[in-house]
C-alpha positions as CSV (number, residue, x, y, z in Angstrom):
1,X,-35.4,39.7,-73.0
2,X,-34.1,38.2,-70.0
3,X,-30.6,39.7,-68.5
4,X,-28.8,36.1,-68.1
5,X,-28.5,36.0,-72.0
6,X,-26.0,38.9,-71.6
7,X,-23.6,37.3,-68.6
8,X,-20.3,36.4,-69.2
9,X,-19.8,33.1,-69.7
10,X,-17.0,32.8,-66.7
11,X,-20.0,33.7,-64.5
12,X,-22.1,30.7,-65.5
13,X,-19.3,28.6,-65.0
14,X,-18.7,29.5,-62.0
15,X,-22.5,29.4,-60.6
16,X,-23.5,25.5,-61.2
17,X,-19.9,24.8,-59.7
18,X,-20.9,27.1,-56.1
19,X,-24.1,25.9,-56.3
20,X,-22.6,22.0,-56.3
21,X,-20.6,23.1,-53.1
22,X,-23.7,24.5,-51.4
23,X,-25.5,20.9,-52.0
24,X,-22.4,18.9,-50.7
25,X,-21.9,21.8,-47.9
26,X,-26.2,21.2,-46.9
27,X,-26.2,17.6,-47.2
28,X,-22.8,17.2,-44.3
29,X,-24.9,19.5,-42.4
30,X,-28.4,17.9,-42.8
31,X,-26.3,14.3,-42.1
32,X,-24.4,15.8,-39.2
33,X,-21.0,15.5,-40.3
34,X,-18.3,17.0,-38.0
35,X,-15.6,19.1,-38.8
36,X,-16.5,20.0,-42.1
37,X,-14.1,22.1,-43.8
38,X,-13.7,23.6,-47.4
39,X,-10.5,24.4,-49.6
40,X,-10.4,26.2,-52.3
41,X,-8.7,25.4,-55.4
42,X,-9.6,26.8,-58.4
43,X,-6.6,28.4,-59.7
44,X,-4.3,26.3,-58.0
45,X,-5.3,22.3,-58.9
46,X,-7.2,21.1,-62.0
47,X,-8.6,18.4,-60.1
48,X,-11.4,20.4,-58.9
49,X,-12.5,23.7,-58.1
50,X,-13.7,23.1,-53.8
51,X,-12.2,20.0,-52.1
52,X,-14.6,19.4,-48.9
53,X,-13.5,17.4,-45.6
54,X,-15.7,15.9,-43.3
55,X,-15.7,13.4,-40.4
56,X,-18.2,11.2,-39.1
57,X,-18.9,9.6,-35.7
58,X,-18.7,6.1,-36.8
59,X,-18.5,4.1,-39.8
60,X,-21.9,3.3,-40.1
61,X,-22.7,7.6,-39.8
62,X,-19.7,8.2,-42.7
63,X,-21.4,5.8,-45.2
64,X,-24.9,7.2,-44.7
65,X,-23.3,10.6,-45.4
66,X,-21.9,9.2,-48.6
67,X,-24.6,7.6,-49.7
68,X,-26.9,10.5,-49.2
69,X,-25.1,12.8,-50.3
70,X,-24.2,10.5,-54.1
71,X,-27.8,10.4,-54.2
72,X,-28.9,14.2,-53.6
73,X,-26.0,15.1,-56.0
74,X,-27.4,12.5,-58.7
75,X,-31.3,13.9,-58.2
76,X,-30.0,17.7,-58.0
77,X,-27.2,17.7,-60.4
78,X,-28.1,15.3,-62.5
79,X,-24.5,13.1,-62.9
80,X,-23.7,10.1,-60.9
81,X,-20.4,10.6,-58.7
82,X,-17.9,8.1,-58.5
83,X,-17.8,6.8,-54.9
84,X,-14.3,4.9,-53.4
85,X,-14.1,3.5,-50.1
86,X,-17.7,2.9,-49.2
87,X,-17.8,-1.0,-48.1
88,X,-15.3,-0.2,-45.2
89,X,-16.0,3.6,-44.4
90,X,-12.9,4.6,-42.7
91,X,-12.6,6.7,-45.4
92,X,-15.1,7.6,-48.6
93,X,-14.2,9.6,-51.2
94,X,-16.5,11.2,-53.5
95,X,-15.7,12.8,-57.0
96,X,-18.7,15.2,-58.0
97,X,-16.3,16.3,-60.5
98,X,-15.6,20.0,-59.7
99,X,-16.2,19.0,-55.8
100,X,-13.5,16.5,-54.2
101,X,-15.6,15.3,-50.9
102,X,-13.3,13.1,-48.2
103,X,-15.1,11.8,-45.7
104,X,-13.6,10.3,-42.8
105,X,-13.8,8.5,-39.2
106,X,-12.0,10.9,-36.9
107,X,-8.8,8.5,-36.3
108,X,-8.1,8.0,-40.1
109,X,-8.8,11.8,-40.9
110,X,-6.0,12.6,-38.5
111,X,-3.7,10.2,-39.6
112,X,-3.5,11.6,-43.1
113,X,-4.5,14.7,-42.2
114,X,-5.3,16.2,-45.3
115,X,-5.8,19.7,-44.2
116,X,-2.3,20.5,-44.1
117,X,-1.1,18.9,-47.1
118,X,-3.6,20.5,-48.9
119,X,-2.9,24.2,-47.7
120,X,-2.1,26.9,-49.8
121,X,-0.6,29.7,-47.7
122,X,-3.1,32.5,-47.6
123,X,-5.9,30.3,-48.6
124,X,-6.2,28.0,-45.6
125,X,-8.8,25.4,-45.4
126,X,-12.0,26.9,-44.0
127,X,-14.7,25.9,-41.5
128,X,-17.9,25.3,-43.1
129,X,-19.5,26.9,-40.1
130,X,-17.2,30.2,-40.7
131,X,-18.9,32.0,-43.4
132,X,-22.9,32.8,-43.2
133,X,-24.6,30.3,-45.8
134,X,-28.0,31.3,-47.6
């Protein structure tokens, strides 16, 4: 009999939702994205569970990102995100559901600086880059 029929069910709830965050956390990197950082939020926002930030060179580098990364998530996950923002690129959002992903031009990511209005206390945004992946 296999073990996973005996895990709690928070556990599997928890484990398609890290492994979404992985994907988006690959893809920036695969694409090059700059300044990626993560903030937590389960616990603290029902929008989502991982809200990711990410900039990109140009607006022709932040739309690739976005519409690579819709399309991995829609071939790995199986569900289509809902994309805003995409024709002009300053900023794209994408809603994978439990994963909020902003991507942004340098210029327009500072302006709204997200980062700090989305900081709770102890749990600061992180670097993607900070924590060992795989």
């Amino acid at each position: 009999m296999p073990e996973s029929d005996t895990a709690p069910p928070t556990k599997g709830a928890a484990e398609p939702v890290e492994a979404l965050h992985e994907l988006v956390l690959r893809s920036l990197d695969d694409d090059q994205a700059q300044d990626v950082v993560t903030i937590p939020l389960s616990g603290k926002s029902s929008i989502a569970d991982h809200m990711v930030i990410a900039s990109g060179r140009s607006t022709r580098q932040v739309a690739s990102m976005a519409s690579k990364l819709a399309q991995k998530i829609k071939d790995e996950v199986g569900r289509s995100p809902r994309i805003e923002g995409l024709p002009a690129a300053d900023w794209v959002l994408i809603d994978a559901d439990d994963v909020i992903v902003h991507l942004f031009r340098p210029e327009v990511r500072s302006f709204y600086n997200l980062e700090r209005m989305w900081a709770f206390g102890d749990d600061a945004p992180q670097r993607a880059g900070a924590t060992p992946t795989g």
